[in-house]
C-alpha positions as CSV (number, residue, x, y, z in Angstrom):
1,X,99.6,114.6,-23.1
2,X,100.3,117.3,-25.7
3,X,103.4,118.0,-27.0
4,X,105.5,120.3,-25.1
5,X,103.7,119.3,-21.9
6,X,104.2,117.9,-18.9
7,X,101.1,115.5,-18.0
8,X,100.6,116.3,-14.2
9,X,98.9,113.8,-11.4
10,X,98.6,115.0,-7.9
11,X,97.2,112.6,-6.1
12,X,96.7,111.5,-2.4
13,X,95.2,108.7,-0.7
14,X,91.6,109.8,-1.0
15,X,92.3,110.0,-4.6
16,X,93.6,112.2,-7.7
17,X,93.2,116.1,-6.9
18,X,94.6,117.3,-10.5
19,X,95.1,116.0,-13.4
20,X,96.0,118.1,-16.0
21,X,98.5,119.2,-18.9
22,X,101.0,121.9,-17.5
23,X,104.5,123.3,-19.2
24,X,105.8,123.4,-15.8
25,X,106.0,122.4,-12.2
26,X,107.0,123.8,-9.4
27,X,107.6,121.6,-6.0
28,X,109.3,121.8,-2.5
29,X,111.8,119.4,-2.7
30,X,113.3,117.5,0.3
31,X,116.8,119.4,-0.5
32,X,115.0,122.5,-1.9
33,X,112.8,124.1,-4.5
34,X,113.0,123.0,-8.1
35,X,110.9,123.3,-11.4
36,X,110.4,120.9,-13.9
37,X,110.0,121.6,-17.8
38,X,108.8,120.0,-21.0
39,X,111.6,117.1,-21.7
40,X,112.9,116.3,-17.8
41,X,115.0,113.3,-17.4
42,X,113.3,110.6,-15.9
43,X,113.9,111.4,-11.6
44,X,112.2,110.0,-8.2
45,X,112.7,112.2,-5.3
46,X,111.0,113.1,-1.7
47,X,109.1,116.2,-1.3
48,X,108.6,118.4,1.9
49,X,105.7,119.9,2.6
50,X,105.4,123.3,0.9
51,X,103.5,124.8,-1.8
52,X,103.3,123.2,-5.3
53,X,102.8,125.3,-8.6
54,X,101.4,123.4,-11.7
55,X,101.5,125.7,-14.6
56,X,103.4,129.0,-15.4
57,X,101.0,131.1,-18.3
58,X,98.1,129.2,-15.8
59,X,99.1,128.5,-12.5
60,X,97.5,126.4,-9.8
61,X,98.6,126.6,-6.5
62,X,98.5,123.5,-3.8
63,X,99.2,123.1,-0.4
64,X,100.8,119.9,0.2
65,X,102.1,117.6,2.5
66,X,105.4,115.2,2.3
67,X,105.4,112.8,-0.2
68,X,107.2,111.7,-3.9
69,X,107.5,113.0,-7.3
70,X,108.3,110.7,-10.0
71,X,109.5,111.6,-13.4
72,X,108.1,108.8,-16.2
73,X,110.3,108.5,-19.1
74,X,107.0,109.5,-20.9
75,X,107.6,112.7,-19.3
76,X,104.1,112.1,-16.8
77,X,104.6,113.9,-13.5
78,X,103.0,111.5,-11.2
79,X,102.8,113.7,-7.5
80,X,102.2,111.5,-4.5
81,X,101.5,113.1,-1.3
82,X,99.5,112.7,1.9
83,X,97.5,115.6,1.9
84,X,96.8,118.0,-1.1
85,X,94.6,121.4,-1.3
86,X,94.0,123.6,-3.6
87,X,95.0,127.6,-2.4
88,X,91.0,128.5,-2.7
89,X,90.3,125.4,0.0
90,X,92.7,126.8,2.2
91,X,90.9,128.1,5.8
92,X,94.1,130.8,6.6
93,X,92.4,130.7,10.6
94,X,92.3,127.2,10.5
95,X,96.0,126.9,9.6
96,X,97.2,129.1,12.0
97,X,95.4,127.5,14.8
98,X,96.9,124.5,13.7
99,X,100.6,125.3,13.8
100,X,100.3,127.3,17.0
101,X,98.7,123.8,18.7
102,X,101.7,121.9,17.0
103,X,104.6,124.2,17.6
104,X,103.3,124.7,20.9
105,X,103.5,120.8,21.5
106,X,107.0,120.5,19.9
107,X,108.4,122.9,22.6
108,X,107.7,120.3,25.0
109,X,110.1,117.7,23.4
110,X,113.3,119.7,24.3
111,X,114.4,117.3,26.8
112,X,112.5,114.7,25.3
113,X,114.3,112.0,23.2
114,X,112.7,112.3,19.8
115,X,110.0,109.4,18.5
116,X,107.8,108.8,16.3
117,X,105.2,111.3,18.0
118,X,107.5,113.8,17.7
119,X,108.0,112.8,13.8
120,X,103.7,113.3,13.7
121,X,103.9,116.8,15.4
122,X,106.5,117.8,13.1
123,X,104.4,116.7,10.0
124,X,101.5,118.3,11.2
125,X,103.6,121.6,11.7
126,X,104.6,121.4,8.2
127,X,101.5,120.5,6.7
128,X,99.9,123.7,8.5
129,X,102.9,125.9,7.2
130,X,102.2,124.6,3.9
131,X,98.7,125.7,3.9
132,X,99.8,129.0,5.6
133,X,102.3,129.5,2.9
134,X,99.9,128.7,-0.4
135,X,97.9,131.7,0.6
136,X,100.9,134.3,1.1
137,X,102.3,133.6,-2.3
């Protein structure tokens, strides 16, 4: 990694997605949005799914689904998700049609108690919000 840098892996179970140098990252956190710069403390946390930024002077954009980042104390950002797309793989029609299915279904769970199917149609929600939301940024 060069100095000043953060080295940045995105990866998912299919395998890596990027892999690159950045000077910053940008991630929705389970608690909220943060950044990270050049020199972060070493940190594990949970990530929502969202939109994640890689870069600020060249930014890529990612729609991504829940997962970890991990902070090395080598400074490596190592980005460990389910899903991962880039913004220019993103099918907006697709992703709508996908959350109106799923937010359609979770309106059925109301009086439901709340399982691990519900957990699913919640994920999927999110992951088509994410998608939804890489494009409108």
């Amino acid at each position: 990694m060069a100095t000043g840098l953060l080295g940045v892996n995105l990866v998912t179970p299919r395998g890596v997605v990027a892999h690159t140098d950045a000077d910053s990252v940008q991630a929705p956190g389970e608690l909220g949005e943060f950044e990270l710069l050049p020199g972060h403390v070493p940190m594990l946390t949970a990530l929502r799914p969202g939109v994640l930024t890689i870069g600020t002077k060249t930014r890529a954009r990612y729609a991504v689904s829940s997962g970890y980042l991990r902070v090395d104390p080598s400074g490596a950002v190592e980005i460990l998700v389910e899903q991962a797309l880039p913004a220019k793989d993103v099918d907006a029609e697709t992703a709508k049609k996908d959350l109106a299915a799923a937010e359609a279904e979770l309106s059925k769970w109301s009086d439901k108690p709340m399982d691990g199917d519900y957990t699913n149609v919640q994920q999927r929600a999110g992951w088509a919000r994410a998608r939804i939301d890489t494009l409108a940024h």
